[in-house]
N, C-alpha and C positions, 0 to 999 in steps of 0.2 A: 294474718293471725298466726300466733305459733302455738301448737297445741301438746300436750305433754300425753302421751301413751305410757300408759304402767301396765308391763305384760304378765299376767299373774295367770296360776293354776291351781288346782287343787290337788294334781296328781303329782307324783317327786317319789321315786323309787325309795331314797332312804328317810326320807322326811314327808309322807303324807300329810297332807293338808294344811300344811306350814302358812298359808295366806291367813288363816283366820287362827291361828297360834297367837295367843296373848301378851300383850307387851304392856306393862302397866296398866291393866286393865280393861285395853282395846284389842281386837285384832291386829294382827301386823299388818293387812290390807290399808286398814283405816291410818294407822300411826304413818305409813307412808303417803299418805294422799294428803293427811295433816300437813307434811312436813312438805310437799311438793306445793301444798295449797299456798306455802308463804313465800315463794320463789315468784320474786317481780316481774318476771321479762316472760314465762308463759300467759295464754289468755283462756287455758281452757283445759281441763281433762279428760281422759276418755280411759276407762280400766278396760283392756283387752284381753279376753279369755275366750274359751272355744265353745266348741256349740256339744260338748260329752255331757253326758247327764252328770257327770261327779262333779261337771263347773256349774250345776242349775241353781247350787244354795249359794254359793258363791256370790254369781250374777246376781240372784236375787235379794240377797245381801248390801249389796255393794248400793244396787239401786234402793231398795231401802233409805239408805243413808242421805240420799239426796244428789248422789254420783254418776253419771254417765258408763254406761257399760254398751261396748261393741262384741258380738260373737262371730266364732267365724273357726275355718277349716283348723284342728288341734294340729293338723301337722306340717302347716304352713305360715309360719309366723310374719313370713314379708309380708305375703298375702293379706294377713291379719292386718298386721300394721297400717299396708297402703290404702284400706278401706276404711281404718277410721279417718286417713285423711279427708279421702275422696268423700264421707259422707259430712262431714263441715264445708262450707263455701268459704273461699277466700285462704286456707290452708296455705303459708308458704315454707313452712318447715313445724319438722316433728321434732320432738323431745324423747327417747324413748326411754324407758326406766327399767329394771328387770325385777322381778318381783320377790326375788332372794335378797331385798337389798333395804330393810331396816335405818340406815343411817344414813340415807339419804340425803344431801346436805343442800338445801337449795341455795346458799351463796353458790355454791358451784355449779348449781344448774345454769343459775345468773350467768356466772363468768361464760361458760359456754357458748348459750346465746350470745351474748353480745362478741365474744368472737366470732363465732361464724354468720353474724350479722357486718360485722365491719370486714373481714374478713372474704364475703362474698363464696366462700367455700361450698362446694355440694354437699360435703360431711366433715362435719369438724366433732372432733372428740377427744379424753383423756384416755382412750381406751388402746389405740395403737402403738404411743409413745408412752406406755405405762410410769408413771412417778407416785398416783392416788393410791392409795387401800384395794384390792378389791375389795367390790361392794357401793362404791364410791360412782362409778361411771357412768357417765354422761354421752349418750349420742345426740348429734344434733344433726337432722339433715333434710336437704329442700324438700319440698313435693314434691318436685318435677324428678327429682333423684330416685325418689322411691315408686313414680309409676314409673320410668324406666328398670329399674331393676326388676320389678313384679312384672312388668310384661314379657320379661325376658326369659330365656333357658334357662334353666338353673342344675346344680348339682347337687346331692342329699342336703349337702352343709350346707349350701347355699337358702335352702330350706327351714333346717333346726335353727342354722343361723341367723337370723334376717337378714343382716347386714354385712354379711359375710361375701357377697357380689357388689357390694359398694366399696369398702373398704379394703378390697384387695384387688383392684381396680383402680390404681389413683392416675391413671394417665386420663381416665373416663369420667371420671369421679374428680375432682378437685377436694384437697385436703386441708384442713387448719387443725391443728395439734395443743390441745391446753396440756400447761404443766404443772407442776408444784413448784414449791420453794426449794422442798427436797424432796428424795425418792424416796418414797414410805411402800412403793410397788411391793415391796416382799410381806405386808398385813396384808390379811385375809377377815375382813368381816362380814363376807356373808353368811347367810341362813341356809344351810343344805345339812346338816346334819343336828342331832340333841344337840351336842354339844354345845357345835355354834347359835342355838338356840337358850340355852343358859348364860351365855354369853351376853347375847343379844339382851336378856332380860336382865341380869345384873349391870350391865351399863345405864340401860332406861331406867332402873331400879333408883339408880346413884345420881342421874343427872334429869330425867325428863320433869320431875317435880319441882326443878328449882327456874329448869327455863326448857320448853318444850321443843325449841327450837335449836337444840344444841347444837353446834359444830364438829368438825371433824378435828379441830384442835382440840376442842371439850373435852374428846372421845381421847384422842393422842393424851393430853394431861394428863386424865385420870388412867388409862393402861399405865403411863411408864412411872406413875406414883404407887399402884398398887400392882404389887408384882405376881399378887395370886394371879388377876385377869390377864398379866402380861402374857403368860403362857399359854393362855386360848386365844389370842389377837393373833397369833403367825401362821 
C-alpha cells in the first residue's frame, strides 16, 4: 500500500491557522485532500497533526469530514510521519505533502510514485534537484526508510525536518530525482504569509470553478497571462 501523509498545523508564526483559511469556499485543509484524493497511484490518506490543544479543532474537523487523522509529538515530525506508517499494515512507501501547499498537483504526485516504484529508490523526490514551484513537492519514500531514520539519532533539523536524515544521506538512503520540462524552481506558491494567501484564493477563484482538479500549467497559464498575480507567484 502506498499511503499519502498531509502534515498540517494550526500554529504558523506569521500565518495562524492557515489549514482551515478558505479557498473557494472550503478550508485549505479539505481543497488539499480534494486534490490528493484524485491522484491514482496513493491508496490511502492519513492528515498528520500533533497532539496541542490548538490542533483539537483541526483534528476534529478533518475527521468530520470523513478523513483519517494521526496525532502525535508537535516536535517531531519524522516521528509523526513513521507512525502513521506503522499504524496501517502492509505500508511500503509514504507520500508526504506539507501543509503550506494549496496546489497540489496530483499528476505529480503520480509521476513520483511511479518513479520511485520503477526506480526501487528509498526516497525519490522533486524536492532535492529543485525544477517545480515551491509549494509543488513531492516526497516519496519506503517504510523501511523511514523506521530506520526514526529509530535513529537525530539532530534539531533532523527533527523539524523529517526527511532531512534521509535525504542528506544518499550513500544510506538510495535516491531518484523527478524533474520538470523546465525550471520554474524560482515560483514560490506556498501559503506562509496574507499575501501568499490572496494569492492562493484568486487563482482558486479563476480556475477551481471551471475544473477542480487544476494543474500546475493551469496555474503557470493563468500567472504569466495576467501580470497583476505574476507579481505574487515569485
Amino acid at each position: 500500500m502506498i499511503l499519502t501523509v498531509l502534515q498540517a498545523r494550526m500554529g504558523s508564526r506569521r500565518l495562524p491557522g492557515k489549514a482551515m483559511a478558505t479557498l473557494q469556499g472550503q478550508p485549505m485543509i479539505i481543497r488539499q485532500l480534494e486534490r490528493l484524493r484524485s491522484a491514482r497511484c496513493p491508496s490511502k490518506i492519513i492528515v498528520a497533526t500533533s497532539t496541542d490543544a490548538s490542533d483539537d479543532a483541526l483534528a476534529g474537523f478533518v475527521v468530520s469530514r470523513g478523513y483519517t487523522v494521526h496525532r502525535g509529538a508537535g516536535a517531531d515530525i519524522l516521528d509523526r510521519i513513521a507512525r502513521c506508517a506503522e499504524a496501517i499494515s502492509s505500508v511500503s512507501h509514504v507520500v508526504r505533502i506539507k501543509g503550506d501547499a494549496p496546489f497540489v498537483d496530483p499528476g505529480i504526485v503520480d509521476e513520483a510514485v511511479r518513479l520511485a516504484l520503477a526506480s526501487g529508490a528509498a526516497y525519490t523526490s522533486n524536492h532535492v534537484q529543485r525544477t517545480y514551484p515551491a509549494g509543488l513537492e513531492v516526497e516519496v519514500i519506503t517504510a523501511n526508510a523511514l523506521r530506520i531514520a526514526a529509530a535513529g539519532a537525530r539532530d534539531p533539523e533532523g527533527r523539524v525536518s523529517p526527511t532531512a536524515a534521509i535525504r542528506n544521506d544518499p550513500a544510506r538512503f538510495s535516491q531518484a530525482h523527478l524533474k520538470a520540462r523546465r525550471d520554474w524552481s524560482h515560483l514560490d506558491w506556498r501559503v506562509k504569509t496574507a499575501a501568499d494567501l490572496a494569492f492562493a484564493r484568486s487563482i482558486y477563484n479563476a480556475l477551481h470553478p471551471v475544473d477542480p482538479n487544476f494543474s500546475m500549467t493551469d496555474v503557470l497559464d493563468l500567472v504569466e497571462s495576467h501580470q497583476d498575480l505574476a507579481r505574487f507567484a515569485a
